[in-house]
C-alpha positions as a Markdown table, in Angstrom:
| # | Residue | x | y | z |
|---|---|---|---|---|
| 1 | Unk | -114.8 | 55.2 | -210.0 |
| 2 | Unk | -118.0 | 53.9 | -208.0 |
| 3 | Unk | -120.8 | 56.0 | -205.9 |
| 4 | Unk | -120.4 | 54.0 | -202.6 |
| 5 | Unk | -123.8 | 54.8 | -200.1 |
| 6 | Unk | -122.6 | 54.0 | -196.4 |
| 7 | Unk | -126.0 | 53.6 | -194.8 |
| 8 | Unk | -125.7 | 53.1 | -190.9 |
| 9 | Unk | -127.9 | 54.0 | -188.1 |
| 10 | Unk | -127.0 | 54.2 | -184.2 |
| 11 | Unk | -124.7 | 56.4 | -182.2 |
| 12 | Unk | -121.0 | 57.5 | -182.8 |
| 13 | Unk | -119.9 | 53.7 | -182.7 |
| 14 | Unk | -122.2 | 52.4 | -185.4 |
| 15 | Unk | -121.1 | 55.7 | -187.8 |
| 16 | Unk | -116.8 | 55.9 | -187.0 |
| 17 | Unk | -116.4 | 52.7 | -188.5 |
| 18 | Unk | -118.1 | 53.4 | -191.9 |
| 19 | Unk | -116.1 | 56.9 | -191.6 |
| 20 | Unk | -113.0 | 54.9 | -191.8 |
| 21 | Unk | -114.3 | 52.7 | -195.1 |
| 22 | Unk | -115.4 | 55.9 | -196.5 |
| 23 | Unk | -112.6 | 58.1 | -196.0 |
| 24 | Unk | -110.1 | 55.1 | -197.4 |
| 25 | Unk | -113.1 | 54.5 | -200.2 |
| 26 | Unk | -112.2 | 58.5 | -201.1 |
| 27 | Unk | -108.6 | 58.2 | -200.7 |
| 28 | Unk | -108.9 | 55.2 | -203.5 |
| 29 | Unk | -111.2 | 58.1 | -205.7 |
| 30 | Unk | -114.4 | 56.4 | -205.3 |
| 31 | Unk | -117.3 | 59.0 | -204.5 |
| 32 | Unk | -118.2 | 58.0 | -200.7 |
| 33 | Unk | -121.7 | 58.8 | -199.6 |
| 34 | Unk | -122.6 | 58.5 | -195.5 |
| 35 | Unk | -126.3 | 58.1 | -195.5 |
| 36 | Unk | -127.8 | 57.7 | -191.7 |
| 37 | Unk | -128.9 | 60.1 | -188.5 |
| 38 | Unk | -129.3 | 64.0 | -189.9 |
| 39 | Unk | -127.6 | 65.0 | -186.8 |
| 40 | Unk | -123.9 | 63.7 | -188.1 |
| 41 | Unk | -123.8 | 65.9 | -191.1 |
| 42 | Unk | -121.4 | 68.5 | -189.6 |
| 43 | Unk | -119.4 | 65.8 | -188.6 |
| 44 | Unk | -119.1 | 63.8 | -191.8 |
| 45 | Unk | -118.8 | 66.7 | -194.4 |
| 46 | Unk | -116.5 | 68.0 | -192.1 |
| 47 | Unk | -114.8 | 64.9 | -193.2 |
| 48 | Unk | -114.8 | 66.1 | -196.9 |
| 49 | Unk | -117.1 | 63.2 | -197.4 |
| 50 | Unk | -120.8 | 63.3 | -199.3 |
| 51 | Unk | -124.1 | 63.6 | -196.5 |
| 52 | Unk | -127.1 | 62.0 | -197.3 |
| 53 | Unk | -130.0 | 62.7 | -194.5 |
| 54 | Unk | -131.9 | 59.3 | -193.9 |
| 55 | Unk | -134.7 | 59.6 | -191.2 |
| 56 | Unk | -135.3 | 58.8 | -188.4 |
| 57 | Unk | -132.9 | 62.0 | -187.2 |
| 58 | Unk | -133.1 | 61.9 | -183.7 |
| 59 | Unk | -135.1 | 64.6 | -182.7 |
| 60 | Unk | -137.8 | 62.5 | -184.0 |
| 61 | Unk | -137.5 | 60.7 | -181.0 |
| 62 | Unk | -138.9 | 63.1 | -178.6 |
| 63 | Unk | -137.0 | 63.6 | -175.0 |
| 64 | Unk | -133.3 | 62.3 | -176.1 |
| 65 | Unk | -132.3 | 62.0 | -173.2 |
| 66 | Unk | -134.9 | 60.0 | -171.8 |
| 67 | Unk | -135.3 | 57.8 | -174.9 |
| 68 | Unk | -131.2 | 56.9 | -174.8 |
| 69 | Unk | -131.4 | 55.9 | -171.1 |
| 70 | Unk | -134.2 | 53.3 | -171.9 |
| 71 | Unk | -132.1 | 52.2 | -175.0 |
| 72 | Unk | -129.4 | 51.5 | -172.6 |
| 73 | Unk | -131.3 | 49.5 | -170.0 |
| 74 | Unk | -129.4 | 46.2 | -169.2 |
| 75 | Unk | -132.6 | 44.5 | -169.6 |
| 76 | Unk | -135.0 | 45.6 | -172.1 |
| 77 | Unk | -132.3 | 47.9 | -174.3 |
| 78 | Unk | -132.3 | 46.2 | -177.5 |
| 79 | Unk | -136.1 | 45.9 | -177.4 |
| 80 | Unk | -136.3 | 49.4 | -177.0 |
| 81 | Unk | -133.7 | 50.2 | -179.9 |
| 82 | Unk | -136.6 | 48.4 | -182.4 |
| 83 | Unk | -139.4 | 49.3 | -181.2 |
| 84 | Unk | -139.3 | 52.7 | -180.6 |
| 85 | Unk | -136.3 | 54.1 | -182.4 |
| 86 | Unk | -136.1 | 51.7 | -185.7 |
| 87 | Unk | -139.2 | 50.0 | -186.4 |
| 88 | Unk | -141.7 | 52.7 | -186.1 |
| 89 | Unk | -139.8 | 54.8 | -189.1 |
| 90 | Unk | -138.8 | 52.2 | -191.7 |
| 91 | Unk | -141.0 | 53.7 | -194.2 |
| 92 | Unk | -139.0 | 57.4 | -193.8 |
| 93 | Unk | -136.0 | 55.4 | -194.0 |
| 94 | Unk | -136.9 | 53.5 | -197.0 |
| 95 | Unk | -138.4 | 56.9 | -198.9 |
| 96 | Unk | -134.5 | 58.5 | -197.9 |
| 97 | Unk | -132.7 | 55.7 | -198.8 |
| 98 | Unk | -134.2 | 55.4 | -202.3 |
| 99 | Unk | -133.3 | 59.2 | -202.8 |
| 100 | Unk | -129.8 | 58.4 | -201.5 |
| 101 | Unk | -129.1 | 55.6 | -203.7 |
| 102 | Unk | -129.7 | 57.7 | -207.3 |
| 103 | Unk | -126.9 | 56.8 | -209.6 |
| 104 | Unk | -125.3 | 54.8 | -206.8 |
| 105 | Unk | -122.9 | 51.5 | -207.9 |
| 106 | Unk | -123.1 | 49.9 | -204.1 |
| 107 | Unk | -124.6 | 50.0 | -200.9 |
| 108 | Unk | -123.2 | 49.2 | -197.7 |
| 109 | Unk | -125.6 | 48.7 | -194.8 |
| 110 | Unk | -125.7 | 48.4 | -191.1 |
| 111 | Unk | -127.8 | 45.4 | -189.3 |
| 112 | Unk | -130.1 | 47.9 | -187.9 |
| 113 | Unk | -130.6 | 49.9 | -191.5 |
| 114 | Unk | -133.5 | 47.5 | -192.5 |
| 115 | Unk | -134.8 | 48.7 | -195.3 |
| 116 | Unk | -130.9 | 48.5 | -197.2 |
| 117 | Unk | -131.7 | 45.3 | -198.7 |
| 118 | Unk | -135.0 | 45.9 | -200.2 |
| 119 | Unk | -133.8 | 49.7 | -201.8 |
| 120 | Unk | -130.5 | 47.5 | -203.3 |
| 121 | Unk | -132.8 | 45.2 | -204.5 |
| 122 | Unk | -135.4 | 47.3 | -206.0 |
| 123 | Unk | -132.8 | 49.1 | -207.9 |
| 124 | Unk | -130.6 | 46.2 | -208.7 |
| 125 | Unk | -127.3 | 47.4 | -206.3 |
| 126 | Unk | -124.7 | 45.1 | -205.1 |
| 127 | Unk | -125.1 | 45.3 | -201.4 |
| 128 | Unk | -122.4 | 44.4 | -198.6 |
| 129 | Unk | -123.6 | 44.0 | -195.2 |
| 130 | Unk | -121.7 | 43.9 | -192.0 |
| 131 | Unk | -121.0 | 43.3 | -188.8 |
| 132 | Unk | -119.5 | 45.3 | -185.9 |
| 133 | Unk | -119.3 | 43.1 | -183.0 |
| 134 | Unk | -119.6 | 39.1 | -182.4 |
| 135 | Unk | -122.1 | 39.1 | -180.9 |
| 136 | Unk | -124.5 | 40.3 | -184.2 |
| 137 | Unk | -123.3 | 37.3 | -185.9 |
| 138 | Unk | -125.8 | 34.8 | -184.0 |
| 139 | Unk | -123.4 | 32.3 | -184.3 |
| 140 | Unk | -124.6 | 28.7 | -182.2 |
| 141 | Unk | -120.8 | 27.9 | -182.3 |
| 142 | Unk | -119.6 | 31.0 | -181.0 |
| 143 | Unk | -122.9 | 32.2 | -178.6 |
| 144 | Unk | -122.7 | 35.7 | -176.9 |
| 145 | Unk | -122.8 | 36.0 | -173.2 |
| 146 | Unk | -126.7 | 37.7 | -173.2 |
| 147 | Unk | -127.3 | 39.9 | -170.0 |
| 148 | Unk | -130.9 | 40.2 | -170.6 |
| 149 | Unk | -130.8 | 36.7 | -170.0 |
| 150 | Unk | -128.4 | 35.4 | -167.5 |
| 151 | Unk | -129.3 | 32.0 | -167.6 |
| 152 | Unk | -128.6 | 31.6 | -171.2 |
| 153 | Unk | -124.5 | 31.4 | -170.3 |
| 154 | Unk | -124.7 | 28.5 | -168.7 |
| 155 | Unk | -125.8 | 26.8 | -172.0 |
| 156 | Unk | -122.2 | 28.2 | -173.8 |
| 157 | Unk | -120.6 | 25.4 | -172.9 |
| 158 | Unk | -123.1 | 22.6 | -174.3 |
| 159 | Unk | -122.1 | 23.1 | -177.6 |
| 160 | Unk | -123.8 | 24.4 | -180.7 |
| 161 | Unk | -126.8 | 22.3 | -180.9 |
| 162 | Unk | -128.5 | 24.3 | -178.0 |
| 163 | Unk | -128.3 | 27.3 | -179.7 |
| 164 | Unk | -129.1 | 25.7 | -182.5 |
| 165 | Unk | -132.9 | 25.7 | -181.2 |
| 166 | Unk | -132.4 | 29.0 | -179.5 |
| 167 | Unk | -131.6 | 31.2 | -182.4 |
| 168 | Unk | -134.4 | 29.5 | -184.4 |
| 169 | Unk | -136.9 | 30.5 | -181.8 |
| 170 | Unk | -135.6 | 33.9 | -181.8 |
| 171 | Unk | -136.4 | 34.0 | -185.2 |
| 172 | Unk | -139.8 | 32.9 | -184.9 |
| 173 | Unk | -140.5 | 34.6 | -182.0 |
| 174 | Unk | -139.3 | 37.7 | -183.8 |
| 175 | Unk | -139.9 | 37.4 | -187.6 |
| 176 | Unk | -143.5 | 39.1 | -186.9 |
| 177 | Unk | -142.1 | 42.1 | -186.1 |
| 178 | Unk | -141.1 | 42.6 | -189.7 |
| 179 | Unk | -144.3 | 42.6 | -191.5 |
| 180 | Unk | -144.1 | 46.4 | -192.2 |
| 181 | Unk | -141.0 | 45.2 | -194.0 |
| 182 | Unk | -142.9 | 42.4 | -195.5 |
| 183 | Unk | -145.5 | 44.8 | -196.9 |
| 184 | Unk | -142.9 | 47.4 | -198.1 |
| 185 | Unk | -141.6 | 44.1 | -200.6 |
| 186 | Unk | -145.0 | 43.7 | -201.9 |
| 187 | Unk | -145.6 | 47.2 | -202.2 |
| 188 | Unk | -142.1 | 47.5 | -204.4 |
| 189 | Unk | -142.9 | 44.9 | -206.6 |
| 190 | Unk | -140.1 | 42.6 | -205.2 |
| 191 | Unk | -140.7 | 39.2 | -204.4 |
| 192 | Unk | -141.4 | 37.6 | -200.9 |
| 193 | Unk | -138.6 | 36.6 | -198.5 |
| 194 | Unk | -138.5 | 34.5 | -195.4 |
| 195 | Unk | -135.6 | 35.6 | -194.1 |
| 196 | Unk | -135.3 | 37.3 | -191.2 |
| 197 | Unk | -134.5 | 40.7 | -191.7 |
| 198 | Unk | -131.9 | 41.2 | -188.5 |
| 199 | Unk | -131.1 | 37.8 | -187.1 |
| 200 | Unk | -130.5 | 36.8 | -191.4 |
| 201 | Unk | -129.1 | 39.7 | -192.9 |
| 202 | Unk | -126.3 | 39.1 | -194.2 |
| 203 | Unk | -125.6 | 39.7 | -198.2 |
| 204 | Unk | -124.6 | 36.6 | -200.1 |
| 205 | Unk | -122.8 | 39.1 | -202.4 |
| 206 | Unk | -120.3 | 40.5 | -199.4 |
| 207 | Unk | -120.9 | 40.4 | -195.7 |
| 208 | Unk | -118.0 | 42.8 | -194.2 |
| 209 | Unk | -116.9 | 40.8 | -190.5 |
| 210 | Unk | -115.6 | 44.9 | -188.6 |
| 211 | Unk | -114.3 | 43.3 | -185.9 |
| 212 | Unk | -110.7 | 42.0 | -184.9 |
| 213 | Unk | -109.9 | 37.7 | -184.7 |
| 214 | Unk | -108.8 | 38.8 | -181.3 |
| 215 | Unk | -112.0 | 38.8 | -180.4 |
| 216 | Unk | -114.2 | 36.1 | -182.3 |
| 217 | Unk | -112.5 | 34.2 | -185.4 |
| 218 | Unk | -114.4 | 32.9 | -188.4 |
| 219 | Unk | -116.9 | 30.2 | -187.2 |
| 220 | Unk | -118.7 | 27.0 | -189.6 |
| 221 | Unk | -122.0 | 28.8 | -189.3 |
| 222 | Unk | -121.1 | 32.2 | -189.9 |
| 223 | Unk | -121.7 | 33.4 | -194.1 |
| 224 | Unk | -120.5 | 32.2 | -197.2 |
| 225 | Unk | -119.7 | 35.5 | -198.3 |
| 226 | Unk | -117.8 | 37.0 | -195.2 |
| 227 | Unk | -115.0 | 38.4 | -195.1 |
| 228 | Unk | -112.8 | 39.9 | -191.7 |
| 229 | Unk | -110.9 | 42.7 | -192.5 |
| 230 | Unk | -110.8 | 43.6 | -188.6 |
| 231 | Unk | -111.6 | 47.2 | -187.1 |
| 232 | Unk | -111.7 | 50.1 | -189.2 |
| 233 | Unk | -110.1 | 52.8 | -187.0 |
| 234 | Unk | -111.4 | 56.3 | -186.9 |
| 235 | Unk | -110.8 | 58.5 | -183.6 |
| 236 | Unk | -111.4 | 62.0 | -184.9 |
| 237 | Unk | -113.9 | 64.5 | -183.3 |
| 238 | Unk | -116.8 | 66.4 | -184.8 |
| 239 | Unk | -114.5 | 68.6 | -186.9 |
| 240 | Unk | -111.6 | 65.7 | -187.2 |
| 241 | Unk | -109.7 | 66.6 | -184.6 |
| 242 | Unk | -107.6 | 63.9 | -182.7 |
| 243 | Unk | -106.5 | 65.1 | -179.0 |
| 244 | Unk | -107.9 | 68.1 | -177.8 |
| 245 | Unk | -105.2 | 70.3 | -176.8 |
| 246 | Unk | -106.6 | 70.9 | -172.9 |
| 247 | Unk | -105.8 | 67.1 | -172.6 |
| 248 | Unk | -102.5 | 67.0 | -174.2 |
| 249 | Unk | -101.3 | 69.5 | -171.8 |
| 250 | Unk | -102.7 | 67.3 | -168.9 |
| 251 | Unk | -100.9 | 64.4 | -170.1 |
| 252 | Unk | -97.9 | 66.2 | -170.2 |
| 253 | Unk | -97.6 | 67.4 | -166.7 |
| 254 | Unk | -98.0 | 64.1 | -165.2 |
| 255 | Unk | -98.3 | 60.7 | -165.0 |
| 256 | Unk | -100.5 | 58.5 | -167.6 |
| 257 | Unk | -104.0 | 59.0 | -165.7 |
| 258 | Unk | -106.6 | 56.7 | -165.7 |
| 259 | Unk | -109.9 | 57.1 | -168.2 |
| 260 | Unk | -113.4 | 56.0 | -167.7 |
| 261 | Unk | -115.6 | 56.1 | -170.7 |
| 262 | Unk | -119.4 | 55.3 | -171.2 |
| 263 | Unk | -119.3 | 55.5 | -175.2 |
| 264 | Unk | -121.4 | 57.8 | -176.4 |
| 265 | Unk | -124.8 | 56.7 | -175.8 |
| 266 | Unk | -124.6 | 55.4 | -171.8 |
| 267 | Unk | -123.4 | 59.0 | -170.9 |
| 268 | Unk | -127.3 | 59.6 | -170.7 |
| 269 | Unk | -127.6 | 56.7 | -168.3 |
| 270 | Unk | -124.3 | 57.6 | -166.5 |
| 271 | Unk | -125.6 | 57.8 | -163.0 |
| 272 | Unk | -123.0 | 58.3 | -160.3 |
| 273 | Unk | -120.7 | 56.1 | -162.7 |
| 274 | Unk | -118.4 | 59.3 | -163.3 |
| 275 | Unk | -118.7 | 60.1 | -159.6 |
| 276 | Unk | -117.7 | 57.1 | -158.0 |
| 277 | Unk | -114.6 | 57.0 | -160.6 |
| 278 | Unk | -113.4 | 60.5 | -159.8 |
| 279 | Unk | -113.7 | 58.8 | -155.9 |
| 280 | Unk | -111.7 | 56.0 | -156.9 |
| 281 | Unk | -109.1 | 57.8 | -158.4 |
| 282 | Unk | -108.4 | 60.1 | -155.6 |
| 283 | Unk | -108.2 | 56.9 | -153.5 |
| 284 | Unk | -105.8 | 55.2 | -155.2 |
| 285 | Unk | -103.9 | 59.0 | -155.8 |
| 286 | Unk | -104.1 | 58.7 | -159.5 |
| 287 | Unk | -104.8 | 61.6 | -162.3 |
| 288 | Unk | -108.0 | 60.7 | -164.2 |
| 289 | Unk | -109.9 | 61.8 | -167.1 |
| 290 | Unk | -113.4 | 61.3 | -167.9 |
| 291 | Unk | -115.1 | 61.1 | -171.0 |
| 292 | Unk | -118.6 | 62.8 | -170.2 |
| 293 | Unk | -120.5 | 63.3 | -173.6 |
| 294 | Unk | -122.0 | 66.7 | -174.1 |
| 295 | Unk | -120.6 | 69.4 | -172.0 |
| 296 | Unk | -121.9 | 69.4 | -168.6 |
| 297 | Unk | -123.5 | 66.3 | -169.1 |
| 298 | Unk | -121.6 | 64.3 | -166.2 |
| 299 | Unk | -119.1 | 67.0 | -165.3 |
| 300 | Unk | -117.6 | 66.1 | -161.7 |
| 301 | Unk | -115.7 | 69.0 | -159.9 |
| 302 | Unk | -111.7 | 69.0 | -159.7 |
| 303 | Unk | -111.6 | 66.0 | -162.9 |
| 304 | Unk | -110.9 | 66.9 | -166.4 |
| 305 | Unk | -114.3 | 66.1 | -168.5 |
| 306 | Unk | -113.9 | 66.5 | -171.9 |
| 307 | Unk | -116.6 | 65.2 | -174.6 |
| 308 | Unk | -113.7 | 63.3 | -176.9 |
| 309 | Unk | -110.4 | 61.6 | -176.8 |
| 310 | Unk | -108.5 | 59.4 | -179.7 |
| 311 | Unk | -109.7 | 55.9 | -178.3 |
| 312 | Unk | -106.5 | 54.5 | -179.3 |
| 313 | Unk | -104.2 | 56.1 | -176.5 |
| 314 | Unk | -104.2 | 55.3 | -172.5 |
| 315 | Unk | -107.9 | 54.0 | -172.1 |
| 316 | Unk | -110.1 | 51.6 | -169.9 |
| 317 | Unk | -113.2 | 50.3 | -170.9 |
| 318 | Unk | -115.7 | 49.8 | -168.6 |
| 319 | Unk | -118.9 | 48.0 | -170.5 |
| 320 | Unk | -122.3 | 48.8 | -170.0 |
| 321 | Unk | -125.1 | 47.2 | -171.9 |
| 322 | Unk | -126.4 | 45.5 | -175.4 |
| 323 | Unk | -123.0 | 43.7 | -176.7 |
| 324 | Unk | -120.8 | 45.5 | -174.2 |
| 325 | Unk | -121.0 | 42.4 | -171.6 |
| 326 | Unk | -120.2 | 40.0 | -174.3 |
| 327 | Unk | -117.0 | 42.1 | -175.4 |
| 328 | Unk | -116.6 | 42.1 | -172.2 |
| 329 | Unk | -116.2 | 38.8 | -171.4 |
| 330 | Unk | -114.0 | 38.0 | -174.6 |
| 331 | Unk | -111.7 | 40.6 | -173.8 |
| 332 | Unk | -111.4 | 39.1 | -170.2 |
| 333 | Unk | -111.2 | 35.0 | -171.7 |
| 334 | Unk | -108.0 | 37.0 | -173.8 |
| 335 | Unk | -107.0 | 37.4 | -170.5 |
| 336 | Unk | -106.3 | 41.7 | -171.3 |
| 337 | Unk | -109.4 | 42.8 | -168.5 |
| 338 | Unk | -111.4 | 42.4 | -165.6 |
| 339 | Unk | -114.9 | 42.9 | -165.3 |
| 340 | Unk | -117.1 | 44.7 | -163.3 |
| 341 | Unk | -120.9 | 44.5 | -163.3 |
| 342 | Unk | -122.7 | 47.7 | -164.0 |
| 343 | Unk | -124.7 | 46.9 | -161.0 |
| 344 | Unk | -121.9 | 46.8 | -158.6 |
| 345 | Unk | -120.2 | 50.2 | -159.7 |
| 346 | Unk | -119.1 | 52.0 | -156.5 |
| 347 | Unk | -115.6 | 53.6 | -155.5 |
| 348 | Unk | -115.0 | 50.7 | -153.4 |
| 349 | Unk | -115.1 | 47.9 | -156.2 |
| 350 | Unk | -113.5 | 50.8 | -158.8 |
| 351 | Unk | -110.4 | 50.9 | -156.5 |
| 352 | Unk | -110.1 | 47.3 | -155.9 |
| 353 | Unk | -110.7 | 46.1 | -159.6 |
| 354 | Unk | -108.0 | 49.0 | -161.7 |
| 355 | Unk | -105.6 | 47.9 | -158.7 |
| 356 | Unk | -105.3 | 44.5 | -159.2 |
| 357 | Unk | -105.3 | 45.3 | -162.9 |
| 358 | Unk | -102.6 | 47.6 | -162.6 |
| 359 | Unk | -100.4 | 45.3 | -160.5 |
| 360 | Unk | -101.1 | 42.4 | -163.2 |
| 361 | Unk | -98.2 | 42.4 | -165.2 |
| 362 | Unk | -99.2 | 39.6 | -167.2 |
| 363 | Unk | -102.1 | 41.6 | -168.5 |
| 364 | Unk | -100.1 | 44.0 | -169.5 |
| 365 | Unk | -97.8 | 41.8 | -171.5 |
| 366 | Unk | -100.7 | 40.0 | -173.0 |
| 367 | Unk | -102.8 | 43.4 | -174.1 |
| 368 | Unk | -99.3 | 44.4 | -176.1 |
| 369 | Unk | -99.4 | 41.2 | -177.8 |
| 370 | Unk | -103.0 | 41.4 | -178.9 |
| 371 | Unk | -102.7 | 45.3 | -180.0 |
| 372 | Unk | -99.4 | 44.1 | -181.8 |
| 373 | Unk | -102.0 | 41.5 | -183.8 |
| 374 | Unk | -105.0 | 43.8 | -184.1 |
| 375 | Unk | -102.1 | 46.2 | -185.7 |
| 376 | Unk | -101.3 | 43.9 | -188.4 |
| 377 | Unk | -105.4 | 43.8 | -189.4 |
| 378 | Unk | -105.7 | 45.3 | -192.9 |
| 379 | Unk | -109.4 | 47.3 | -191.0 |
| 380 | Unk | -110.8 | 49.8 | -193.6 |
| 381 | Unk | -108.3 | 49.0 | -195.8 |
| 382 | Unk | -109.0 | 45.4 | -196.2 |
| 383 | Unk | -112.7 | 46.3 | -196.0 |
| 384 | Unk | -112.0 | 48.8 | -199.1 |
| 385 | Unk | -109.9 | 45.6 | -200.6 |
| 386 | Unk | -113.6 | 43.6 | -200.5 |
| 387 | Unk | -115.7 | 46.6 | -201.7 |
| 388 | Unk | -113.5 | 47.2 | -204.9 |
| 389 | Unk | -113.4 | 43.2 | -205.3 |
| 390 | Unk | -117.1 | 42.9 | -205.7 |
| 391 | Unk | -117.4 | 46.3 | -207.7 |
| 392 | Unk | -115.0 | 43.8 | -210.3 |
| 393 | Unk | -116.7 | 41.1 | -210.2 |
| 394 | Unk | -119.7 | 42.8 | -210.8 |
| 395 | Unk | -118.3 | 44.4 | -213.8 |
| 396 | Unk | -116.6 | 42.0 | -215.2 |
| 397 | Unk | -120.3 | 39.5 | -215.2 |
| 398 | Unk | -121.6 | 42.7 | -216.8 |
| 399 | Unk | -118.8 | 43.3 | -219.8 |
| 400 | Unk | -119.3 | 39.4 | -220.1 |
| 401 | Unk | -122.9 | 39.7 | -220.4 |
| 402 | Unk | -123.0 | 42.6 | -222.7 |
| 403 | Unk | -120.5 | 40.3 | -225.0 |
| 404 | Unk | -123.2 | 37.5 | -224.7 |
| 405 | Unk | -125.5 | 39.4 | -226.0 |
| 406 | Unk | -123.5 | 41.1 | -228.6 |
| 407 | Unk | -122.5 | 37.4 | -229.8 |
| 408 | Unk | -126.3 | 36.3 | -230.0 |
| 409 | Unk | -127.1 | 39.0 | -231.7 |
| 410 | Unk | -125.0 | 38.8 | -234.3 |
């Protein structure tokens, strides 16, 4: 069986999903080996699955708290995700990484875990990259709606040619802020590249596509080599535990209550977001639930506020920033939700927006349909399917080789 590295980098949404490959990598026997953030260790070998520490590790990053409220700025985000938490540490991540990847068969990266491609290609690894929401696939047929700039949605409807010339100034715009990673090549005796290290990622070997067709299906532009298993699933807390027992009890004594989640990075930007929804709630004489983050983080007197809940059961989404708009919107042209901008959170609009959702039967209807199809995705399953495909592949070029060589030499 194959030593699988998992390297990913963000917060509990950019590690679950490579939880789920891993765990159905181990369940097929292969040695599964989660290589990001130092802070997740408890959680992934509570997991029964390998660690492997890969800097930066958060406390690196000075005040947390303040640092994840200016990652989740509507505006300037994303900048602030490269500049200050990626870009300055890509040679601690590359060092780790290459540590990590002793004896390993694979790597599978994340579109933020830079230095992936050169480490595979240093030691000759089969890489897979992926992809975990549409908007990461920088597709000019398929363009995200982009909150940092507004304008840029009225251009979705031109067709692809637009974004055509968009996405290549993007990536010349952008390509200088590589040249650590350019250096780093020529420092490890690999050869120079052109591509662009986030906004051209993708493997040519495998590119894993982790998110449903509900919301984006294959487009002409996106990679040769990609493959769209859907969602993996994985809904466990820190020590893999599904519903904490608290809120199974309050589900129990009442009706199905209402639940308002920031993820688990804009709980640190939360404002009066779990404040206003508590004032909602009591207006419209619902039971709520709200999913604070770190104990005492966002508690609000007389709700429950619990740090985790499975995501699959009774939830509303409310999005926030970076691709969260752009989900957003697809989820609303499904015709499953209604949107509310982040600026225009109050109890008022909270009240009038889940009423009208509530009473919309139709959604209802439609958002049964869609989890019926998202159900039949094959998720960490299909992306395991991939994995072990090109693991084949790879051997059989190899046993092929070897009897090349055996042939010539004889």
């Amino acid at each position: 069986m194959a030593r699988i590295i998992l390297n990913t980098f963000g917060s509990l949404g950019d590690l679950h999903p490579y939880l789920a490959i891993a765990l159905e990598l181990k369940r097929r026997g292969h040695q599964a080996v989660i290589a990001t953030h130092g802070l997740y260790r408890d959680r992934v070998e509570a997991m029964l699955l390998e660690f492997a520490p890969v800097r930066p590790h958060f406390d690196e990053w000075g005040d947390l708290s303040g640092v994840l409220r200016d990652a989740m700025d509507a505006r300037r985000g994303s900048d602030v995700v490269l500049q200050k938490l990626v870009l300055p540490y890509l040679r601690q991540s590359r060092d780790d990484l290459l540590v990590a990847c002793r004896g390993a068969d694979l790597v599978v990266d994340h579109v933020l875990t830079f230095t992936s491609p050169l480490v595979a290609e240093k030691l000759g690894l089969p890489r897979v990259s992926t992809t975990l929401q549409p908007f990461a696939m920088f597709s000019r047929h398929d363009p995200p709606v982009a909150p940092a700039v507004a304008w840029l949605g009225r251009l979705r409807g031109l067709g692809p040619w637009p974004w055509r010339l968009l996405w290549a100034l993007g990536r010349a715009v952008t390509r200088p802020w590589f040249r650590e990673v350019d250096a780093m090549r020529s420092e490890m005796g690999l050869p120079p590249s052109d591509r662009h290290p986030m906004l051209q990622s993708h493997s040519d070997q495998l590119h894993l596509v982790l998110f449903s067709r509900e919301l984006a299906p294959p487009q002409k532009d996106w990679p040769a080599s990609a493959v769209q298993p859907g969602f993996p699933f994985h809904d466990r807390g820190v020590e893999g535990q599904g519903m904490p027992l608290a809120l199974e009890v309050f589900l129990r004594q009442g009706d199905a209550p209402l639940v308002f989640t920031l993820g688990s990075s804009a709980v640190f930007a939360a404002g009066d977001f779990y404040i206003v929804a508590a004032a909602a709630a009591r207006a419209m004489n619902r039971r709520a639930v709200l999913l604070v983050g770190e104990q005492g983080l966002n508690d609000v007197p007389g709700v429950p506020a619990i740090s985790h809940a499975p995501m699959g059961e009774r939830i509303l989404v409310v999005p926030f920033s970076h691709d969260q708009p752009d989900n957003a919107e697809r989820c609303r042209q499904l015709g499953i939700a209604r949107t509310l901008k982040r600026t225009q959170v109050s109890a008022a609009a909270f009240q009038r927006e889940l009423t009208a959702l509530l009473a919309d039967d139709r959604a209802a209807a439609r958002a049964r349909e869609v989890a019926g199809r998202m159900e039949q995705e094959p998720g960490a399953a299909g992306a395991a399917d991939a994995i072990e495909a090109l693991l084949a592949k790879r051997a059989s070029g190899s046993a092929a080789g070897a009897k090349g060589e055996r042939v010539s030499a004889g």
